[in-house]
Z-matrix of the N, CA and C atoms (Angstrom, degrees):
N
C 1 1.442
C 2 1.524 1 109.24
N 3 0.806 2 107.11 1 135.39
C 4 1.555 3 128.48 2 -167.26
C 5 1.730 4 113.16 3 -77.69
N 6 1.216 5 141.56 4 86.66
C 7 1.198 6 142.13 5 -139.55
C 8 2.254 7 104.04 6 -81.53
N 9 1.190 8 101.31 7 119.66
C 10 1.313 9 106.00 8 175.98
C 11 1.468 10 109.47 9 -130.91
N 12 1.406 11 94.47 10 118.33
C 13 1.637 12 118.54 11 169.17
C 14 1.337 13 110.88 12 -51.92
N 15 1.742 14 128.55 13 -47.60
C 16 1.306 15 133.93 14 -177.84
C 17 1.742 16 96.59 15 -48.22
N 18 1.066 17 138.90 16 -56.44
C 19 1.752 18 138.47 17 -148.15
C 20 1.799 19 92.06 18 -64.27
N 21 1.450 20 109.46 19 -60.41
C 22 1.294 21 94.19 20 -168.99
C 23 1.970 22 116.79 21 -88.78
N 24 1.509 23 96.28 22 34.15
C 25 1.543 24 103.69 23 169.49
C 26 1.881 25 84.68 24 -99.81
N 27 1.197 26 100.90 25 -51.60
C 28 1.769 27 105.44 26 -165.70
C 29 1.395 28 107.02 27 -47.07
N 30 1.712 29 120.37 28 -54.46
C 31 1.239 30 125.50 29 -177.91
C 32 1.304 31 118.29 30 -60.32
N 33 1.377 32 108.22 31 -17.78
C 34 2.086 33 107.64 32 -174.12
C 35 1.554 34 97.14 33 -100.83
N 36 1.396 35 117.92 34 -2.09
C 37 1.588 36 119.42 35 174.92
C 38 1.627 37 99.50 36 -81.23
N 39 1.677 38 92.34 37 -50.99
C 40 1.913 39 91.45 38 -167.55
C 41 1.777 40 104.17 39 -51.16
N 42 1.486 41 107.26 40 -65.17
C 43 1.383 42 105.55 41 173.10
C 44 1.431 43 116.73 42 -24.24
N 45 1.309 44 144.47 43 -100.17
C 46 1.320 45 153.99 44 146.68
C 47 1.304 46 92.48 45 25.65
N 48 1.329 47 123.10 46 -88.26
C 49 1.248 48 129.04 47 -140.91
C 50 1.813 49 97.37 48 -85.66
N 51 1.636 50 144.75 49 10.56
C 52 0.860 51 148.98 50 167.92
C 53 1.771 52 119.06 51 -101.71
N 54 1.563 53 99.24 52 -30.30
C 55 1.512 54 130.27 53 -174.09
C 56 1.757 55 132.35 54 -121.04
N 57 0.742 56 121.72 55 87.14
C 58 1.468 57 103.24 56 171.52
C 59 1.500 58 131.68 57 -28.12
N 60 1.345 59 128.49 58 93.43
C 61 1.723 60 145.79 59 -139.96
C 62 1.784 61 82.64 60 -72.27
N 63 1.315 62 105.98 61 -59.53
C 64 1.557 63 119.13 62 -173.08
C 65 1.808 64 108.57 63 -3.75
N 66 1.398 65 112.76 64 128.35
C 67 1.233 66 98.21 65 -177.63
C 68 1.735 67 145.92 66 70.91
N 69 1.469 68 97.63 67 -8.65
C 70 1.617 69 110.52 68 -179.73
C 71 1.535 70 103.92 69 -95.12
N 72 1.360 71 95.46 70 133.96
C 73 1.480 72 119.39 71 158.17
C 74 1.368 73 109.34 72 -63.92
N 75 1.367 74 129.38 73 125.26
C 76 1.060 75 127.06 74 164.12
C 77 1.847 76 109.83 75 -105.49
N 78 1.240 77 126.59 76 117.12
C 79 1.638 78 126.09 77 -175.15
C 80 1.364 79 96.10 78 -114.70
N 81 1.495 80 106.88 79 138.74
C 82 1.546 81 122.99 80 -173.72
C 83 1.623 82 91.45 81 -162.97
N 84 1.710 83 81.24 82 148.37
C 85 1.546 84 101.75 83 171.33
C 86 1.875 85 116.72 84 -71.11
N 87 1.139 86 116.17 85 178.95
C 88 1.307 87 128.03 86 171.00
C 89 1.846 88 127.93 87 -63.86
N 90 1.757 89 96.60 88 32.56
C 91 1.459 90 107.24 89 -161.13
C 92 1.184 91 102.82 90 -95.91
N 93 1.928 92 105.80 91 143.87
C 94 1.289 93 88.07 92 -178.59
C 95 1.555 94 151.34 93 -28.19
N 96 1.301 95 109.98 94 -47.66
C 97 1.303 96 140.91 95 -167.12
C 98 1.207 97 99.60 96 -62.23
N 99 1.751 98 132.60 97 -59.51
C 100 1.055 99 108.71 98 -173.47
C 101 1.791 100 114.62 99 -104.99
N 102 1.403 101 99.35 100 41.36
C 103 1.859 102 100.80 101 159.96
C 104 1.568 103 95.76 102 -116.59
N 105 1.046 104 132.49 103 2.21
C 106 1.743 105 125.23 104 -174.60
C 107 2.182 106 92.16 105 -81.49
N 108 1.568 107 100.72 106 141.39
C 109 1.064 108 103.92 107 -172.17
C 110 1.814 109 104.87 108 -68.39
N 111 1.146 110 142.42 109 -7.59
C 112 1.022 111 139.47 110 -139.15
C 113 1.894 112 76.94 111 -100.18
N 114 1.173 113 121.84 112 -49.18
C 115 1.753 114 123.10 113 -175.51
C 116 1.406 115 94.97 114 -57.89
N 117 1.340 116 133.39 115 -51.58
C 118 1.018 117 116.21 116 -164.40
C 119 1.764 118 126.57 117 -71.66
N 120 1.712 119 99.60 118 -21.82
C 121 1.516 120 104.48 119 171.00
C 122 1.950 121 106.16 120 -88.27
N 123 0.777 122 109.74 121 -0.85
C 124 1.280 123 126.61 122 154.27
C 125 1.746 124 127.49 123 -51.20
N 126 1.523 125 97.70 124 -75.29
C 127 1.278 126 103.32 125 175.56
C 128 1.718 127 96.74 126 -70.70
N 129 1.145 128 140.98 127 -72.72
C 130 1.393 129 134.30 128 -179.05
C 131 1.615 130 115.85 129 2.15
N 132 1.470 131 98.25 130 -53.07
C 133 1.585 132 118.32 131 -162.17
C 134 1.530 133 99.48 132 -84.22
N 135 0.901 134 100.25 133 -30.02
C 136 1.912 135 104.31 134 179.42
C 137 1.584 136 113.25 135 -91.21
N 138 1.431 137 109.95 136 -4.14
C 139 1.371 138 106.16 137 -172.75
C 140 1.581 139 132.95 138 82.10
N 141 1.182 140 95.70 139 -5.88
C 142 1.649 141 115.34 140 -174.02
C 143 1.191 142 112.93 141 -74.86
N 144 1.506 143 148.01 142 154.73
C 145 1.387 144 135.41 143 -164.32
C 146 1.576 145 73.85 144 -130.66
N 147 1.510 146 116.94 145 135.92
C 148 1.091 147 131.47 146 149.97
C 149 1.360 148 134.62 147 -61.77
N 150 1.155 149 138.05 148 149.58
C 151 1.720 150 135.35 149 165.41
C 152 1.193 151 118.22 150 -152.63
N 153 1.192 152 109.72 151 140.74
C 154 1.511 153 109.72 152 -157.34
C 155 1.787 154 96.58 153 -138.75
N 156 1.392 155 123.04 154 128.13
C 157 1.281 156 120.99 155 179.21
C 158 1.465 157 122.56 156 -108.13
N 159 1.234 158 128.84 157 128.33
C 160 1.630 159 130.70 158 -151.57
C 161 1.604 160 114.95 159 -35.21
N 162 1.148 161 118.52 160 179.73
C 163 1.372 162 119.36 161 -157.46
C 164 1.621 163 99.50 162 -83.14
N 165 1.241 164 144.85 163 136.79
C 166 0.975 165 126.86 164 136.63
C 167 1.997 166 102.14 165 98.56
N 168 1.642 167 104.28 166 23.78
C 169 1.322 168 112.70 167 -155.71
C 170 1.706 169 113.19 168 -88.36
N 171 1.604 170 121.25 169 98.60
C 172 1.110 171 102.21 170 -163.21
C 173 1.335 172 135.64 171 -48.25
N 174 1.703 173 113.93 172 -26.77
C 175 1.518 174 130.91 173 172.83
C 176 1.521 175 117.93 174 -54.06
N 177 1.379 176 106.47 175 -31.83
C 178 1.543 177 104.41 176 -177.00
C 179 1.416 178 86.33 177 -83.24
N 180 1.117 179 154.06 178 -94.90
C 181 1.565 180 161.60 179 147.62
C 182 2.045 181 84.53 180 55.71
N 183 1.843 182 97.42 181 -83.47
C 184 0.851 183 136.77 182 -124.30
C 185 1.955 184 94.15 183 -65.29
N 186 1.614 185 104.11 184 -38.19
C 187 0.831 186 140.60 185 -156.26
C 188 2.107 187 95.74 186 -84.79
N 189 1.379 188 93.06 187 -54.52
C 190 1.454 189 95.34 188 172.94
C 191 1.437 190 120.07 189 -40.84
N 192 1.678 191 110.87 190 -73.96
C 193 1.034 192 140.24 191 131.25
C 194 1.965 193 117.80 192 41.75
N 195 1.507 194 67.14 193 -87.24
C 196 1.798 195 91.95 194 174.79
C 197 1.043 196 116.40 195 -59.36
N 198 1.226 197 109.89 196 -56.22
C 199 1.780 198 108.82 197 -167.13
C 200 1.434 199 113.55 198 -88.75
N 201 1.335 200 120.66 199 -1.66
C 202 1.555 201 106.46 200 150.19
C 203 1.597 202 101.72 201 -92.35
N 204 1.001 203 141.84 202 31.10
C 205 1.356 204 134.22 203 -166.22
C 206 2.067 205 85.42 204 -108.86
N 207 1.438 206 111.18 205 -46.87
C 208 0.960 207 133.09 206 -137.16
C 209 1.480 208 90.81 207 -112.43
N 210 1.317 209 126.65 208 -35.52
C 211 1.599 210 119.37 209 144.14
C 212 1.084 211 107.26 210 -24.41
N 213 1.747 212 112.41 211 -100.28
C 214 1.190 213 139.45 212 -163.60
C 215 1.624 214 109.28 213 -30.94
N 216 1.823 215 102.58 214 -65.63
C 217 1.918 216 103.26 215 172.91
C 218 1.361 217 104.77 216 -26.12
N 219 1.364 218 114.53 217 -67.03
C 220 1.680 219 116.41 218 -140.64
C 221 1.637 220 96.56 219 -80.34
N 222 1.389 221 133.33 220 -27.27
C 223 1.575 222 138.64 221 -149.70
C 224 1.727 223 98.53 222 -76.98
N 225 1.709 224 98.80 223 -53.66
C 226 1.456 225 128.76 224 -139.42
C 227 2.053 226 108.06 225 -101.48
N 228 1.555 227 101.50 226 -3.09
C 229 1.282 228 109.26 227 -173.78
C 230 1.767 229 102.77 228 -65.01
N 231 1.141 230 119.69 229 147.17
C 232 1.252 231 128.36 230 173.70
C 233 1.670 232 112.63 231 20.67
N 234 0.838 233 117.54 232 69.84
C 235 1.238 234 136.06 233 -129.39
C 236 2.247 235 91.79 234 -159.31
N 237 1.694 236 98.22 235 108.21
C 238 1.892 237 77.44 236 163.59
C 239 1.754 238 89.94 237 -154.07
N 240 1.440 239 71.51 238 166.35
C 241 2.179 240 95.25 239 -170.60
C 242 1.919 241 93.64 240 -120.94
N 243 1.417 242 92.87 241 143.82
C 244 1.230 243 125.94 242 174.45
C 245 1.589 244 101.50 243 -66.37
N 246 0.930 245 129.90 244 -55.71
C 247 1.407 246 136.83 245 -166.25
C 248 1.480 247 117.13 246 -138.85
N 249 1.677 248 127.12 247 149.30
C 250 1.621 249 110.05 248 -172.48
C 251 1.104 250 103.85 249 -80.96
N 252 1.301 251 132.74 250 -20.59
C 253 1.798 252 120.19 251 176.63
C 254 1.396 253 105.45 252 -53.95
N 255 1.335 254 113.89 253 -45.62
C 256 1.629 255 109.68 254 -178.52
C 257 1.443 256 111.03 255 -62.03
N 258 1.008 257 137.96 256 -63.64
C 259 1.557 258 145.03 257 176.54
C 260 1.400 259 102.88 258 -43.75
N 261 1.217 260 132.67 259 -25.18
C 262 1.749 261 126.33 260 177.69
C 263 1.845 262 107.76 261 -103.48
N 264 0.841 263 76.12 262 1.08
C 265 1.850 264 83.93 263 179.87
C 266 2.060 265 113.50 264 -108.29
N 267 1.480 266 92.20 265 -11.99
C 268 1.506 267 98.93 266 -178.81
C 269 1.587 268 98.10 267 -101.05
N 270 1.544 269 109.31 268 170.86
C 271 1.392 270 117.15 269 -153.69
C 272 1.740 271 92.96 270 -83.51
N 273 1.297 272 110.60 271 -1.86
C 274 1.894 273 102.06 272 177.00
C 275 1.391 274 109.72 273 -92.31
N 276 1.336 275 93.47 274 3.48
C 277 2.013 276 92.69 275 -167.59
C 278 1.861 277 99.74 276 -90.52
N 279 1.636 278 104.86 277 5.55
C 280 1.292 279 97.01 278 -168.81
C 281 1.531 280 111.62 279 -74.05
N 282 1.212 281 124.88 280 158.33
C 283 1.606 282 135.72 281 -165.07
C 284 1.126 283 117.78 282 -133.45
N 285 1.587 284 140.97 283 123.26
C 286 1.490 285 133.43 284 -174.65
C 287 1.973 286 80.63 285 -82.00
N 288 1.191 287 105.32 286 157.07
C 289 1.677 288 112.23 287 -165.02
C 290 1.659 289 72.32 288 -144.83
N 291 1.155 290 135.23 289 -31.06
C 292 1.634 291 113.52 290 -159.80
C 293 1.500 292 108.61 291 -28.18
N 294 0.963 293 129.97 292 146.04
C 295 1.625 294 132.89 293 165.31
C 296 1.596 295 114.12 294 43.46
N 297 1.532 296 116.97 295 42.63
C 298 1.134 297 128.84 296 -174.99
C 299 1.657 298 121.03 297 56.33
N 300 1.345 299 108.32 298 23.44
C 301 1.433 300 114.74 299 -168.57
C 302 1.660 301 109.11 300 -90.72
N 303 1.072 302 118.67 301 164.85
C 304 1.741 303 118.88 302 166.44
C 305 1.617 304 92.46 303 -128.88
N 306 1.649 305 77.79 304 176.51
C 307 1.630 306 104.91 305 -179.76
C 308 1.428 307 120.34 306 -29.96
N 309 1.246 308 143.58 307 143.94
C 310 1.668 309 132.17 308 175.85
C 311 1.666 310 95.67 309 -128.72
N 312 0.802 311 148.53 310 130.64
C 313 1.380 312 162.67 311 -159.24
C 314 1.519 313 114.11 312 -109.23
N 315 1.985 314 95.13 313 -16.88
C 316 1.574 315 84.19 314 -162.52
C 317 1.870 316 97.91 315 -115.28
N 318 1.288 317 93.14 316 39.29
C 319 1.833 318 86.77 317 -166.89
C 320 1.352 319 109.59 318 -57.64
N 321 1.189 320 120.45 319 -178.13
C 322 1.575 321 121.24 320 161.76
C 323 1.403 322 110.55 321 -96.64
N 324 1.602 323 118.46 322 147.28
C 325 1.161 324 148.20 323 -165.45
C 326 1.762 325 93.01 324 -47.16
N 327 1.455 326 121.38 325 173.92
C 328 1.512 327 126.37 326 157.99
C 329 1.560 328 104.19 327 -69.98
N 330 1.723 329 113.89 328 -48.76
C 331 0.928 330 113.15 329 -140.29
C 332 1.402 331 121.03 330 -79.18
N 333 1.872 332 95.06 331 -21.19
C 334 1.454 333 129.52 332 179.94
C 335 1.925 334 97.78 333 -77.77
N 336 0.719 335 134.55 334 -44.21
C 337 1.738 336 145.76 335 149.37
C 338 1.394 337 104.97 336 -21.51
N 339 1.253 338 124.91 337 -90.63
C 340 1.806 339 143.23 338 -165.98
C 341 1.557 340 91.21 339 -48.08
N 342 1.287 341 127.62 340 -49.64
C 343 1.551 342 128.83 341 -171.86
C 344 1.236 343 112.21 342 -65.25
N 345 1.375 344 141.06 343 -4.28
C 346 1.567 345 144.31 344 -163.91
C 347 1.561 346 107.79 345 -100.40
């Protein structure tokens, strides 16, 4: 996939213009997009405080992880599509892709995490 800066200018417009930015944390990984200075005068202008968690951080990983794990469980339960375009076009068809990865079902808990 061909990486475009414009999509996640568009997507932090839709937000904005659906939400009052004022005050939001915005947390993102070490991706291009949001270390280019142009995101960061971005959020400035929107009010958004940026956060960014170290490179390569298993907790954010870990954390990702889960909650598409826990998407998918809760979205996709008994749950069926007529056709796969439909099933990838509905909000269960969504996929963590970070680093070519999919869904993992078997992550470990948060709570089992904080205790280590």
């Amino acid at each position: 996939m061909k990486r475009r800066p414009e999509s996640h200018r568009e997507a932090s417009d839709m937000a904005s213009d659906q939400r009052d930015p004022e005050g939001t944390i915005h947390h993102s990984d070490q991706g291009f997009q949001y270390t280019a200075v142009a995101f960061g005068q971005r959020c400035e202008d929107a009010g958004v405080r940026p956060s960014m968690g170290p490179a390569e951080d298993c907790y954010d990983n870990a954390l990702r992880k889960s909650f598409f794990a826990t998407l998918e469980r809760e979205l996709t339960e008994r749950k069926s599509y007529a056709t796969r375009p439909e099933a990838r076009l509905s909000p269960e068809g969504l996929r963590d892709t970070s680093k070519g990865g999919t869904i993992r079902t078997d992550c470990t808990q948060p709570l089992t995490i904080s205790r280590r």
